[in-house]
N, C-alpha and C positions, 0 to 999 in steps of 0.2 A: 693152788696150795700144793707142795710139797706131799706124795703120798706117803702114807705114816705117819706124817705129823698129828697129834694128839694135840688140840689147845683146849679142847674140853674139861679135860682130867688131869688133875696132876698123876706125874709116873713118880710112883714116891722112889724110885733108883734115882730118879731128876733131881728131886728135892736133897736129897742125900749127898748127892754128887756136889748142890750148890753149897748146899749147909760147911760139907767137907774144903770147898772153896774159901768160905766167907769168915767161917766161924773164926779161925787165925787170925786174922789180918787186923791192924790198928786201925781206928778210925772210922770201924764201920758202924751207919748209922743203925738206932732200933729198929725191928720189924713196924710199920704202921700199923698192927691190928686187923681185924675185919671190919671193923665198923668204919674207918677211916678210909679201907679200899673200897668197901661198899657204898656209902657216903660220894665218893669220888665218879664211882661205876652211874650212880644213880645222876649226880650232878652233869654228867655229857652224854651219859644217854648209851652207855655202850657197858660189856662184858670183859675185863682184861682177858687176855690170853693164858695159858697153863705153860708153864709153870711157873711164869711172872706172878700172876696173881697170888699165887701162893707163898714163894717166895718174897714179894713184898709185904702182905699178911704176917708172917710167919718167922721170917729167918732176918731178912736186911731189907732197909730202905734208901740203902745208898752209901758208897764207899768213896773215899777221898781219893784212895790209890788207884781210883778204876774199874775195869773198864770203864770208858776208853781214858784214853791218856789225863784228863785235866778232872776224872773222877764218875760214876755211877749216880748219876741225880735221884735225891729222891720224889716220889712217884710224881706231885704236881709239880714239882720244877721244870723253870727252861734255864739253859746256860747264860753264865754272866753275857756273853759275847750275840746272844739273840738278837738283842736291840728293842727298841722303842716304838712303838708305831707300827707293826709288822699286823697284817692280817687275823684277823683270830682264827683259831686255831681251831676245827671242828673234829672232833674224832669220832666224831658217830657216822660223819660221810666218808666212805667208800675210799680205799687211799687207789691211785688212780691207776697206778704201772703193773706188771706182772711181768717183767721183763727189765732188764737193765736200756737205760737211758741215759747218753751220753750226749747232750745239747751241745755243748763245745764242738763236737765234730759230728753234730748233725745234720745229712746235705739238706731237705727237706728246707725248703723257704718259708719262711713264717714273717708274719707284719708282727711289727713290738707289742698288739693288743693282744693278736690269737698266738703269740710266744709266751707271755704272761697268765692267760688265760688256761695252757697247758700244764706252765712250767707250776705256778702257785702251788693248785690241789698237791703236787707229790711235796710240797713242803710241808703243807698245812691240814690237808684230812685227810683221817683214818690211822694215824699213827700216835705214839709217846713218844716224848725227846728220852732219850737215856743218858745222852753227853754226847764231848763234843771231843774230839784230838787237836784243834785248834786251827785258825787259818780257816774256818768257814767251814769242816768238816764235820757235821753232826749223823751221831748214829739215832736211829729210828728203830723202835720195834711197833710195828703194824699191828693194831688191832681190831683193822674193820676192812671189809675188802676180802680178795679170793690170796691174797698174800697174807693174814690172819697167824698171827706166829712168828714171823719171817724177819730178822734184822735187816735194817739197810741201810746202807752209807748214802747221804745225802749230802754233796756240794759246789761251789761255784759252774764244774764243770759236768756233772749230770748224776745219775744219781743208779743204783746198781745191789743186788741185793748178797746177804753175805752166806757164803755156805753152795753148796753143789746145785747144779740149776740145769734145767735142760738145756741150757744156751752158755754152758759152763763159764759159769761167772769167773771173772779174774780172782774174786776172795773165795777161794775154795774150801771146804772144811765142814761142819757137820749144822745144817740148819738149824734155827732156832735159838732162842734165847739161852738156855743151856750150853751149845754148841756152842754159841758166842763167847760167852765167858768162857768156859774151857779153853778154848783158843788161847786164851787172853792168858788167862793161868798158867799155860805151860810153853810162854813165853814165843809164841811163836807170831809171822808178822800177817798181816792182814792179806796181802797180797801175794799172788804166786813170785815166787822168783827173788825175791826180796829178803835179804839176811836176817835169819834169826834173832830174835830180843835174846837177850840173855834174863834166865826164868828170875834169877835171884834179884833181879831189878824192879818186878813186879809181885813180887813178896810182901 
């Protein structure tokens, strides 16, 4: 985990910063309460992360306009585009990477069983779906595991966490759920090098 990172405690600057995010915007869903996140926490066996937790509780449980592109799910949702018949989804086990993983250009030979048998877990435990940018691209906030906190981009081609990293991730920017949407908020792109959003589009 990122040093510094607080998922313990909400940082009510955090809170404030999202509230000041959310509050404006059309379309955003209610806070779920406590008892609906706790209800939730109870039902898979795990503790959301700070300042999500709170956040969800408290302020929003999901925005149309985003983050990411196709909207901010609220808290048990997965995206339309998930599919049918996929794995279930364990978030009490251990999400499995702490480092970026890019299978598409991995030398490393693997048989299609111990490919699968790697590849699943980082879909499926220790994480929340948050949404999705489309084309198979789903963002991930990790809530079990030594990445506890930590966004990450999950798809077809491997899967990579968002925000500064010892092994400087391509999505550079300020760890953590907060971070993330900030990001998002003042319009900038996920990836290094990559042309700016323009802000007023994500308003």
């Amino acid at each position: 985990m990122m040093i510094g990172m607080n998922t313990e405690t909400c940082d009510p600057a955090e809170l404030a910063a999202l509230r000041g995010i959310f509050a404006p915007r059309d379309g955003a869903v209610p806070p779920a309460g406590w008892e609906a996140v706790r209800s939730f926490e109870a039902e898979h066996g795990i503790v959301l992360p700070e300042p999500y937790r709170t956040f969800v509780a408290e302020v929003c449980d999901g925005l149309r306009a985003g983050p990411p592109f196709y909207g901010l799910l609220p808290l048990a949702q997965t995206p339309p585009d998930w599919g049918a018949g996929r794995p279930e989804r364990l978030l009490a086990e251990p999400f499995p990477l702490t480092e970026a993983w890019l299978w598409e250009y991995d030398e490393v030979e693997l048989s299609e069983q111990e490919f699968e048998a790697r590849q699943d877990p980082v879909f499926d435990h220790g994480s929340l779906l948050l949404g999705t940018d489309g084309c198979g691209m789903y963002w991930h906030l990790v809530v079990t595991g030594p990445q506890r906190g930590h966004v990450w981009l999950i798809d077809e081609y491997g899967a990579m966490p968002f925000g500064t990293s010892p092994n400087a991730s391509p999505m550079p920017g300020t760890p953590g759920f907060t971070g993330w949407v900030t990001h998002w908020a003042q319009g900038r792109s996920w990836f290094a090098g990559a042309p700016e959003d323009d802000p007023k589009e994500t308003a």
